[in-house]
C-alpha positions as a Markdown table, in Angstrom:
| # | Residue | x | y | z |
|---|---|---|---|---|
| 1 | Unk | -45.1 | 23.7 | 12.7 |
| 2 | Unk | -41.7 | 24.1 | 11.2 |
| 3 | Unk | -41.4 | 23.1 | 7.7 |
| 4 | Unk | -39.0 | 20.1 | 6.8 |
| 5 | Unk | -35.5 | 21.5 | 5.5 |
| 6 | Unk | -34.5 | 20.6 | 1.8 |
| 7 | Unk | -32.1 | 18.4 | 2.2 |
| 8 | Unk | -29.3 | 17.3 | -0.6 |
| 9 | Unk | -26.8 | 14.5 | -0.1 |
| 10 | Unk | -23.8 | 15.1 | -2.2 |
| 11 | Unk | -22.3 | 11.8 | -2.4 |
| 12 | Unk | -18.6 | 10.8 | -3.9 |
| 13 | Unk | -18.4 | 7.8 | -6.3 |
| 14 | Unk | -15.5 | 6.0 | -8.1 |
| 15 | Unk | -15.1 | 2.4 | -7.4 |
| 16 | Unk | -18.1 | 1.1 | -5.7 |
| 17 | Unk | -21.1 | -0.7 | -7.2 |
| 18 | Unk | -23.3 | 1.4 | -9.0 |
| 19 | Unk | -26.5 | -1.5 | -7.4 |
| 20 | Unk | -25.0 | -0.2 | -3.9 |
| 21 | Unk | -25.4 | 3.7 | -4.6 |
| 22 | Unk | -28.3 | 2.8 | -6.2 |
| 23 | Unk | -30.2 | 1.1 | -3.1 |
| 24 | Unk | -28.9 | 4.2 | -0.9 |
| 25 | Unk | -30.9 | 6.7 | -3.7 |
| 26 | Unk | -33.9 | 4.2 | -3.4 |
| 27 | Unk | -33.8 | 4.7 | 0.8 |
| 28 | Unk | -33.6 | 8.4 | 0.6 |
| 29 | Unk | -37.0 | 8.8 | -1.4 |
| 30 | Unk | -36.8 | 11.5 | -3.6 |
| 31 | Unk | -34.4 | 13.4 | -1.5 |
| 32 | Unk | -32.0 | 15.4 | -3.8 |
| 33 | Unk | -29.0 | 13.2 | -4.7 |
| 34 | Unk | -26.0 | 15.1 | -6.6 |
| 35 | Unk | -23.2 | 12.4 | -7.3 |
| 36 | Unk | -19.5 | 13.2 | -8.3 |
| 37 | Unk | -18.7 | 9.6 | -10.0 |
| 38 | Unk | -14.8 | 9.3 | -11.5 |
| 39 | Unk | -16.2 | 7.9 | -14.5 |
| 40 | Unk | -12.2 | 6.8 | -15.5 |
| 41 | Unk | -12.5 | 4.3 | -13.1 |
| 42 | Unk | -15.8 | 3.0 | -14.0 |
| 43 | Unk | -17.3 | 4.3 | -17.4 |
| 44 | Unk | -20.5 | 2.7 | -17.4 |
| 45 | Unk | -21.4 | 3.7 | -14.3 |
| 46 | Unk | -25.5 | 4.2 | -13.8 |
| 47 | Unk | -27.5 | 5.3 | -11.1 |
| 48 | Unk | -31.1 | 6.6 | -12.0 |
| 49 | Unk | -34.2 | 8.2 | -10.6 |
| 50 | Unk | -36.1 | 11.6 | -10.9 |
| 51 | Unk | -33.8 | 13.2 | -8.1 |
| 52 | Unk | -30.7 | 12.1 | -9.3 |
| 53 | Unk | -28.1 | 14.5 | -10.8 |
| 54 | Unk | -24.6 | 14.1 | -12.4 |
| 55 | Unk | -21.6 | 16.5 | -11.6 |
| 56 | Unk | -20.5 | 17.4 | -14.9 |
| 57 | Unk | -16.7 | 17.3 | -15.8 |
| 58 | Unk | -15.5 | 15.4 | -12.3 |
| 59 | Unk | -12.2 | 15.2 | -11.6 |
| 60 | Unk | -10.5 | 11.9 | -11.2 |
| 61 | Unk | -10.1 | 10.8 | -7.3 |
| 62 | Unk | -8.3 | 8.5 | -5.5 |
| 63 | Unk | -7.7 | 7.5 | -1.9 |
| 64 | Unk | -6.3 | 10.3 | 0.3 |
| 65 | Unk | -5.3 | 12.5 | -2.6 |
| 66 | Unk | -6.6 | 15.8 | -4.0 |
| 67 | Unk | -9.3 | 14.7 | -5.9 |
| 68 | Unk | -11.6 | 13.7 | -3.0 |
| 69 | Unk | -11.5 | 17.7 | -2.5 |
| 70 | Unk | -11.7 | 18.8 | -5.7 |
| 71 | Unk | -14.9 | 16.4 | -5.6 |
| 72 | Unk | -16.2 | 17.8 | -2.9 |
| 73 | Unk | -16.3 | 21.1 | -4.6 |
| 74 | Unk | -17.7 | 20.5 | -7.5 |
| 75 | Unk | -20.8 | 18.6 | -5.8 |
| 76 | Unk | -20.9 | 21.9 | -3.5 |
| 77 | Unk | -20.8 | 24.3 | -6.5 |
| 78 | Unk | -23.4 | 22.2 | -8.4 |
| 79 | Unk | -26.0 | 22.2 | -5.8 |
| 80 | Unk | -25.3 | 26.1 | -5.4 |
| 81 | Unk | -26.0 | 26.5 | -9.1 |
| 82 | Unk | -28.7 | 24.1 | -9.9 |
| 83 | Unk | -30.7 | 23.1 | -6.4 |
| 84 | Unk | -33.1 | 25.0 | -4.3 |
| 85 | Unk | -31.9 | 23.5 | -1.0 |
| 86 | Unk | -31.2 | 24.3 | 2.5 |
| 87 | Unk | -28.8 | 21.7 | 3.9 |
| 88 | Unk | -26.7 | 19.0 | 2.2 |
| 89 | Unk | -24.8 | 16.0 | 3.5 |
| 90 | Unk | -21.6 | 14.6 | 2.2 |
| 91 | Unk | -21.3 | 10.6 | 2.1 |
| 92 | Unk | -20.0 | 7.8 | 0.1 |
| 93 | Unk | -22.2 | 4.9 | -1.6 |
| 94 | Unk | -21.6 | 2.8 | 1.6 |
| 95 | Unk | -22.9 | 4.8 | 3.9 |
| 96 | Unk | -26.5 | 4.4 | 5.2 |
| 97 | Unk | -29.1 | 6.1 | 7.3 |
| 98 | Unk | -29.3 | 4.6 | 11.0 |
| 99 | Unk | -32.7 | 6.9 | 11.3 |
| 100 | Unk | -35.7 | 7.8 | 9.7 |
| 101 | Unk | -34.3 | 10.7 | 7.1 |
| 102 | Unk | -37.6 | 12.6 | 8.4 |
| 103 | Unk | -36.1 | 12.6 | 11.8 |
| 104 | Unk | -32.9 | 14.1 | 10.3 |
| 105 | Unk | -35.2 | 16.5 | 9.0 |
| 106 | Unk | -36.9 | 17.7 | 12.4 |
| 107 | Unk | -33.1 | 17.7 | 13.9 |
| 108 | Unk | -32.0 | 19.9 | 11.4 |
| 109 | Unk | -35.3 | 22.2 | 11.1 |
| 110 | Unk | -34.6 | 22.8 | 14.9 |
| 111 | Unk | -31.0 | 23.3 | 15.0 |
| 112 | Unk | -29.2 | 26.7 | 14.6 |
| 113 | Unk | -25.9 | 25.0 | 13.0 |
| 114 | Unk | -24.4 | 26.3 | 10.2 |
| 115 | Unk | -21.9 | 23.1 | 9.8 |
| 116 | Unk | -22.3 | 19.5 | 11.4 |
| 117 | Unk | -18.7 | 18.3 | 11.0 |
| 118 | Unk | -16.4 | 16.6 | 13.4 |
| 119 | Unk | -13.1 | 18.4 | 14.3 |
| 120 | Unk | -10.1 | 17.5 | 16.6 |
| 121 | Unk | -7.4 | 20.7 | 17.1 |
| 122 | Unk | -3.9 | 19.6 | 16.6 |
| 123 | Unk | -3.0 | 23.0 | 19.1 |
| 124 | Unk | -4.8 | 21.8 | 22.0 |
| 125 | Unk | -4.9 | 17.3 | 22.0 |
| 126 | Unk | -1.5 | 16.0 | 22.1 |
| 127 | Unk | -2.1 | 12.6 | 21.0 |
| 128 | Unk | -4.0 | 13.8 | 17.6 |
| 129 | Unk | -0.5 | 16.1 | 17.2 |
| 130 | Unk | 1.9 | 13.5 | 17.2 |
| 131 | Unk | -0.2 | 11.5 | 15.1 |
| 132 | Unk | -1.0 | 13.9 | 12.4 |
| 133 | Unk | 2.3 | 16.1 | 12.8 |
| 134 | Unk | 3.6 | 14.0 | 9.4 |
| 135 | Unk | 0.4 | 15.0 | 7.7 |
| 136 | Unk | -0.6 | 18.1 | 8.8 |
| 137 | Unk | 2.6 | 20.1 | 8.6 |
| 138 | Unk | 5.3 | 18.8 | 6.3 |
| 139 | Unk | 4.9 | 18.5 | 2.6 |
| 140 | Unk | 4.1 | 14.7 | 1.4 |
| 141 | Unk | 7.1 | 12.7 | 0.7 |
| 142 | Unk | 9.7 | 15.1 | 1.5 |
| 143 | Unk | 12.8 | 14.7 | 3.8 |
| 144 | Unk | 10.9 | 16.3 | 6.5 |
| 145 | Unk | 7.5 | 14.3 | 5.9 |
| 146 | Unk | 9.8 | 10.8 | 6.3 |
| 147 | Unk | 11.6 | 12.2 | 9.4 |
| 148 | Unk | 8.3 | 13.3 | 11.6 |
| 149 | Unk | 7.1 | 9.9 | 10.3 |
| 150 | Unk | 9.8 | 7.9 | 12.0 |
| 151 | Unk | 9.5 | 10.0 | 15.0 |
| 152 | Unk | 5.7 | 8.7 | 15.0 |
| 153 | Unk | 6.9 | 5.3 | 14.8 |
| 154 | Unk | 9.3 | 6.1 | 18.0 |
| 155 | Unk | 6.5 | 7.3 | 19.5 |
| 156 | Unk | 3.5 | 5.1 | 18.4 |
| 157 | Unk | 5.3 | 2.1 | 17.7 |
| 158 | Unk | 4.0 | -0.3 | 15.1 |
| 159 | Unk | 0.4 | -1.4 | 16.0 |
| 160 | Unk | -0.2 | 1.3 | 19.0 |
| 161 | Unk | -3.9 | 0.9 | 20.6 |
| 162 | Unk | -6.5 | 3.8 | 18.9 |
| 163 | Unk | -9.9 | 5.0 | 19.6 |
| 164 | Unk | -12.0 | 6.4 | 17.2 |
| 165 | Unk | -12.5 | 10.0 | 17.8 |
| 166 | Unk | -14.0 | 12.7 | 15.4 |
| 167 | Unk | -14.1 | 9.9 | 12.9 |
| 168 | Unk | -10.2 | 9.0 | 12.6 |
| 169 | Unk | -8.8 | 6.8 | 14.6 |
| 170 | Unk | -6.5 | 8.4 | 17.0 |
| 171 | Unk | -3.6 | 6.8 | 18.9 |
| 172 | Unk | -4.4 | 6.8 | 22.7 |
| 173 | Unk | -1.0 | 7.1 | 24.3 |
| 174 | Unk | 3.0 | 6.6 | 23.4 |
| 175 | Unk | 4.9 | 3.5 | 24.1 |
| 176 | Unk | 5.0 | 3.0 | 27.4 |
| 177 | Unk | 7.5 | 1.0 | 30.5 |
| 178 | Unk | 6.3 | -2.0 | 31.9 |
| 179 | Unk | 5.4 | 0.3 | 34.9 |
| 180 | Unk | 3.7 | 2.8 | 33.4 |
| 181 | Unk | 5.7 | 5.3 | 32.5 |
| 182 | Unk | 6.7 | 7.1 | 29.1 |
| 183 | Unk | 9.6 | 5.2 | 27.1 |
| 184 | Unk | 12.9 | 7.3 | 27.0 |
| 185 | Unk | 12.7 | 6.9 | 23.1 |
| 186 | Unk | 9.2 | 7.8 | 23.0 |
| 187 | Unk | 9.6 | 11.0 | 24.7 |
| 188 | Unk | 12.3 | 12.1 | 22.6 |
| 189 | Unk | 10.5 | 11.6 | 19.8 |
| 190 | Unk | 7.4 | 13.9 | 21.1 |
| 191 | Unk | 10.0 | 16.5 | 21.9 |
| 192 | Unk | 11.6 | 16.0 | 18.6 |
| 193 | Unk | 8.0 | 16.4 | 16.5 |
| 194 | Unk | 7.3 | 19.7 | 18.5 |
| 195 | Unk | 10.7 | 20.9 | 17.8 |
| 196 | Unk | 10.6 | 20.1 | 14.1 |
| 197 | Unk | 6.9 | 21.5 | 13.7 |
| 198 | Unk | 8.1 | 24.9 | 15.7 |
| 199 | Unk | 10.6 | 25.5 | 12.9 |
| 200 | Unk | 8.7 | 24.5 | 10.0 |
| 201 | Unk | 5.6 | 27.1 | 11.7 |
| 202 | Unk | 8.7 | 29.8 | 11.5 |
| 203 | Unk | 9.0 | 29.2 | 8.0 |
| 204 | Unk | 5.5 | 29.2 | 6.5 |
| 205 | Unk | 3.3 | 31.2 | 8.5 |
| 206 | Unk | 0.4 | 30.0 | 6.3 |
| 207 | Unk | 0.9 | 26.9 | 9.1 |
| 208 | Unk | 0.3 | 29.0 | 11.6 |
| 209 | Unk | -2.4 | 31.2 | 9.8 |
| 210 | Unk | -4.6 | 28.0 | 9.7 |
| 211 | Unk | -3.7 | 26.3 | 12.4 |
| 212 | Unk | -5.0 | 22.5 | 11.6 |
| 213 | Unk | -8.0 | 20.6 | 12.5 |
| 214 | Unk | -8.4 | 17.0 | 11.8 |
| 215 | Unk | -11.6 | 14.7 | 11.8 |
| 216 | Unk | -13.5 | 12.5 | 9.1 |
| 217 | Unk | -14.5 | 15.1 | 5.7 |
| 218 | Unk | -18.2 | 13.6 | 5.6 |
| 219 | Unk | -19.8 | 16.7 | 7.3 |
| 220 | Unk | -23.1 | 18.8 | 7.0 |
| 221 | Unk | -24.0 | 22.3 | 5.5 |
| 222 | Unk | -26.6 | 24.8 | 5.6 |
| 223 | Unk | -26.7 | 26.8 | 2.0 |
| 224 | Unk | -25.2 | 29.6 | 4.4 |
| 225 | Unk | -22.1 | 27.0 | 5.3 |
| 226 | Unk | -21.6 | 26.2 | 1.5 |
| 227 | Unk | -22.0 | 29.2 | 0.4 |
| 228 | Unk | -19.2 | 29.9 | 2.4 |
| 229 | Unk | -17.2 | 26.8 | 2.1 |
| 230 | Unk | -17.5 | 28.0 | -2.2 |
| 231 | Unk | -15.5 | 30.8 | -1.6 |
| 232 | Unk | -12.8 | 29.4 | 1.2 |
| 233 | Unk | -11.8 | 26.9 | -1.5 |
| 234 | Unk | -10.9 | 29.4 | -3.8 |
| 235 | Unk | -8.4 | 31.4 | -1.7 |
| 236 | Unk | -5.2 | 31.2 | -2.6 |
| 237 | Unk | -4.1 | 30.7 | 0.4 |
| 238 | Unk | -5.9 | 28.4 | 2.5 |
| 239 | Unk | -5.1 | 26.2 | -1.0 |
| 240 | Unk | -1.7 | 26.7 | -0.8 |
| 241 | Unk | -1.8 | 25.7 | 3.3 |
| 242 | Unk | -3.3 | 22.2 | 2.6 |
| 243 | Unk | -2.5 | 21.7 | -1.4 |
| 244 | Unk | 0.8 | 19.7 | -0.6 |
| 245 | Unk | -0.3 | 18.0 | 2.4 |
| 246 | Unk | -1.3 | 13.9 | 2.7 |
| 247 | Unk | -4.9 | 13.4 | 2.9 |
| 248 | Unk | -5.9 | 17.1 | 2.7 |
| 249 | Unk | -9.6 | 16.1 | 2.9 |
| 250 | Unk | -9.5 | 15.1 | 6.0 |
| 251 | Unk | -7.8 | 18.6 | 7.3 |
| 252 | Unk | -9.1 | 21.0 | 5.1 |
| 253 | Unk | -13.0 | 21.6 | 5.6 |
| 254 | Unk | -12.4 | 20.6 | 9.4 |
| 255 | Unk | -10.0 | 23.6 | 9.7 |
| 256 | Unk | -12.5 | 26.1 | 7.1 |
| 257 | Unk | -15.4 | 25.0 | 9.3 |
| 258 | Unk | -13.5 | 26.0 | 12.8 |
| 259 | Unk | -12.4 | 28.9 | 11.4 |
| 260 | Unk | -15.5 | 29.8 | 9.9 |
| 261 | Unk | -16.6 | 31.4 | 13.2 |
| 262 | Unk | -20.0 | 30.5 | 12.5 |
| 263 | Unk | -22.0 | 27.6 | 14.8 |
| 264 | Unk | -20.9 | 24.2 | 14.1 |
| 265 | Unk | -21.6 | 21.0 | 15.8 |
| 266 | Unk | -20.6 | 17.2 | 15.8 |
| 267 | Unk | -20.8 | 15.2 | 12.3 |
| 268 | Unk | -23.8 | 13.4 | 11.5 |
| 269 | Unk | -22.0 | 9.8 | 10.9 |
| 270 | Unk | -21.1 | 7.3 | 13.2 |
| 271 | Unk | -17.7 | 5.3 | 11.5 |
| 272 | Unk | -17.0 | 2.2 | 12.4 |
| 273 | Unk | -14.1 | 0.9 | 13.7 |
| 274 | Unk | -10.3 | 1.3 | 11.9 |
| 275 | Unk | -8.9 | -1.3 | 10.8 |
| 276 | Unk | -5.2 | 0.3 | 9.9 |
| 277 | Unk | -5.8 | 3.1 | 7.9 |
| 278 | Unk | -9.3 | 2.1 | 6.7 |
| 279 | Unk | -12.6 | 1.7 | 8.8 |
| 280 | Unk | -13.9 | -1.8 | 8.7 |
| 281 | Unk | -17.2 | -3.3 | 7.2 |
| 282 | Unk | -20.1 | -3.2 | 9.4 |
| 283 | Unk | -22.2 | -6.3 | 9.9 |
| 284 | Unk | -24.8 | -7.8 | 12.1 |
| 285 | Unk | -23.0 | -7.8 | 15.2 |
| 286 | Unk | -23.0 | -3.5 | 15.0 |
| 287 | Unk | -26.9 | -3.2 | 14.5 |
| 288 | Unk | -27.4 | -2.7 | 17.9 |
| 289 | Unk | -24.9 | -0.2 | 18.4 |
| 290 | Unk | -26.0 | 2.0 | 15.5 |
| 291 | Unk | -29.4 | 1.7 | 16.8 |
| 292 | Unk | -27.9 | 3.4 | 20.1 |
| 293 | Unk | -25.9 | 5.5 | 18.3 |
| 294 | Unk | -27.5 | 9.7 | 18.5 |
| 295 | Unk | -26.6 | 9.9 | 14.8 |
| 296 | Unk | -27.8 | 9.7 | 11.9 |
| 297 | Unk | -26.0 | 7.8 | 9.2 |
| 298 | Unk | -23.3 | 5.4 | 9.6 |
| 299 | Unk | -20.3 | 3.9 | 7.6 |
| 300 | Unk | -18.7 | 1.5 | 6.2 |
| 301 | Unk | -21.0 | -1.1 | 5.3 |
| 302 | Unk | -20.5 | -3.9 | 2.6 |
| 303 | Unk | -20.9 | -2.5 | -0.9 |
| 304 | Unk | -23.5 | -5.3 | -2.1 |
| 305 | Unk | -27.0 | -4.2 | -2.0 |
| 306 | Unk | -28.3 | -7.4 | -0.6 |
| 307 | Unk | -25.9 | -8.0 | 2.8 |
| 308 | Unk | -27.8 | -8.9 | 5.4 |
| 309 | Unk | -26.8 | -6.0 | 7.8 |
| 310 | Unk | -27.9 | -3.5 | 5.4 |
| 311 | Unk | -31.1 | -5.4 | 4.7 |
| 312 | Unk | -31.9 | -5.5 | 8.2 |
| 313 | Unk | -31.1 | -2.1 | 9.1 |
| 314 | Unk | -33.4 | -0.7 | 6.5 |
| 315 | Unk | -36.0 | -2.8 | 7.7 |
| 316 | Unk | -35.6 | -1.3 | 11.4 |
| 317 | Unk | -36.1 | 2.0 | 9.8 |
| 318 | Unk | -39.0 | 1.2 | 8.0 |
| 319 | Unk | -37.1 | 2.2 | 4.6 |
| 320 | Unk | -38.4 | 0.8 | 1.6 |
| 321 | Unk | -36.0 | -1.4 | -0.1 |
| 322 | Unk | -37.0 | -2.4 | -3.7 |
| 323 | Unk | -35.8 | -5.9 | -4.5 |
| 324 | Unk | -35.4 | -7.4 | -0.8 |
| 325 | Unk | -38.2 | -9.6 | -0.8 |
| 326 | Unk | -37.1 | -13.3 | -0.3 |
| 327 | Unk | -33.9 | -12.5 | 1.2 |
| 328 | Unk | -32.3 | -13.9 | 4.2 |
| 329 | Unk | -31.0 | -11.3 | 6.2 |
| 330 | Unk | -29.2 | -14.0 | 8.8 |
| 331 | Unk | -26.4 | -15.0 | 6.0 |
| 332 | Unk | -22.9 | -13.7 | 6.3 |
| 333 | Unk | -22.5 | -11.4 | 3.9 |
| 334 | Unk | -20.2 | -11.5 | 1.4 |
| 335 | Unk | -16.2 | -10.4 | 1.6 |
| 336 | Unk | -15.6 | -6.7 | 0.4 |
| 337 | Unk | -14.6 | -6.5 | -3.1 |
| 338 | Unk | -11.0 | -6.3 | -3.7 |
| 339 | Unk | -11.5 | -3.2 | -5.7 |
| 340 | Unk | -12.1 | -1.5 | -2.6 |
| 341 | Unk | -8.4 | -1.8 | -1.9 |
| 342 | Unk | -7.6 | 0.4 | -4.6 |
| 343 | Unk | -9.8 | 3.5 | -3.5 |
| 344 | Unk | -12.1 | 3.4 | -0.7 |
| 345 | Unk | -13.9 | 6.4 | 0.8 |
């Protein structure tokens, strides 16, 4: 019989409640739990237990900048330095598991991936391209950055129709005719984007060196995978290819994993649906999709330790929740706190 892999879950904290991270260190029972917290934005943060740890000296994060990767590096070079372990998970304080974590274990102990990370190639789907063109290949807030961003509107419009793919959501087609077919504008604007990317590839070749890959930064490691993910964020380089760019985490470990050559599969999270630029907050009505769902944690649910969807789904798990006793997991839970508007993961 194949022992059960040491698992870590390196999980990044600024904003949310410290009861909600709490409860999710409670439900993985005694699993290692290394947290990188941005104590400027909540000093008296405090999550405890015997298998908690601290990332010393974190850096300060905030939604879709450079932080969230700097983060994520310094909770991989902790656990390199200080933990025996053979796998560790990235997620966020509202993120639960949809599974037993024991049958996380036996699907890692019989898997031969190195990486579990979701990963859409900007060279080979279309729709992902002129979506992330803005993002992916022209510095943040620069002449060029504005200009493919007003092609996506040409092309997108407004409020286009998405489907949530490698955890983004990902537009599913142009503006369109009454009859079907591609508006004039729209296709001039697709032409346009490929045109202005083509030039901008002929003047960096670090664009073309590490030609992106986009999907949600909340993957999976073997100690092989960060081992190797340790180094790849120090080359001078690959920095320099994704330093500049909006929302780096969600380009940068996609494209090191690809590139990587070594076996990767699918993330381990299910996300819920996009709201605009932010997945919304599960509840009640999702329970029986996650319980469908293959993996094996999902996101986002309500940071309050006591909503009702979370209560119930740790119950279908068989998860031990301290504290749950005499609640009523048929309530509506409460409305996200408005802090989450200001950073959420």
């Amino acid at each position: 019989m194949l022992m059960p892999p040491r698992v870590a879950f390196g999980i990044q904290s600024a904003v949310h409640k410290p009861e909600t991270l709490q409860q999710l260190v409670d439900v993985l029972d005694g699993r290692a739990v290394v947290i990188h917290h941005d104590f400027t934005q909540q000093p008296d943060f405090k999550v405890t237990g015997p298998n908690v740890h601290f990332v010393p000296d974190p850096a300060k994060t905030g939604w879709a900048d450079w932080g969230l990767v700097t983060g994520i590096q310094k909770t991989i070079d902790y656990c390199l330095e200080h933990l025996e372990f053979d796998y560790m998970q990235v997620m966020s304080p509202v993120d639960l598991p949809i599974r037993p974590i024991a049958e996380f274990e036996a699907f890692l102990a019989h898997g031969k991936e190195q990486f579990h990370c979701d990963a859409v190639s900007l060279d080979a789907d279309e729709m992902a391209f002129l979506s992330f063109a803005y993002r992916a290949y022209a510095v943040e807030r620069s002449l060029t950055y504005r200009l493919l961003w007003r092609l996506w509107l040409a092309y997108f419009g407004n409020d286009p129709k998405t489907e949530l793919r490698a955890g983004l959501a990902i537009p599913v087609a142009g503006r369109r005719r009454p009859d079907g077919r591609p508006l004039l504008a729209a296709r001039g604007a697709a032409i346009a984007s490929h045109w202005i990317v083509d030039r901008l590839r002929r003047r960096d070749p670090m664009l073309t060196r590490f030609p992106a890959h986009v999907g949600g930064m909340w993957f999976g490691a073997t100690r092989r995978g960060c081992e190797y993910l340790s180094r790849e964020l120090r080359t001078p380089d690959l920095l320099r290819r994704f330093r500049q760019y909006f929302d780096a985490s969600e380009m940068l470990f996609n494209t090191a994993v690809v590139m990587s050559g070594l076996p990767h599969g699918p993330g381990n999270h299910l996300v819920s649906q996009y709201v605009g630029a932010r997945p919304q907050w599960l509840d009640l009505n999702d329970l029986d999709a996650l319980e469908k769902s293959d993996k094996y944690f999902a996101r986002k649910f309500p940071d309050d330790p006591h909503a009702p969807v979370r209560l119930r789904l740790l119950e279908r798990i068989g998860a031990r929740v301290p504290g749950a006793r005499g609640l009523d997991p048929t309530a509506n839970p409460p409305a996200p706190p408005a802090a989450d508007v200001a950073f959420s993961l």
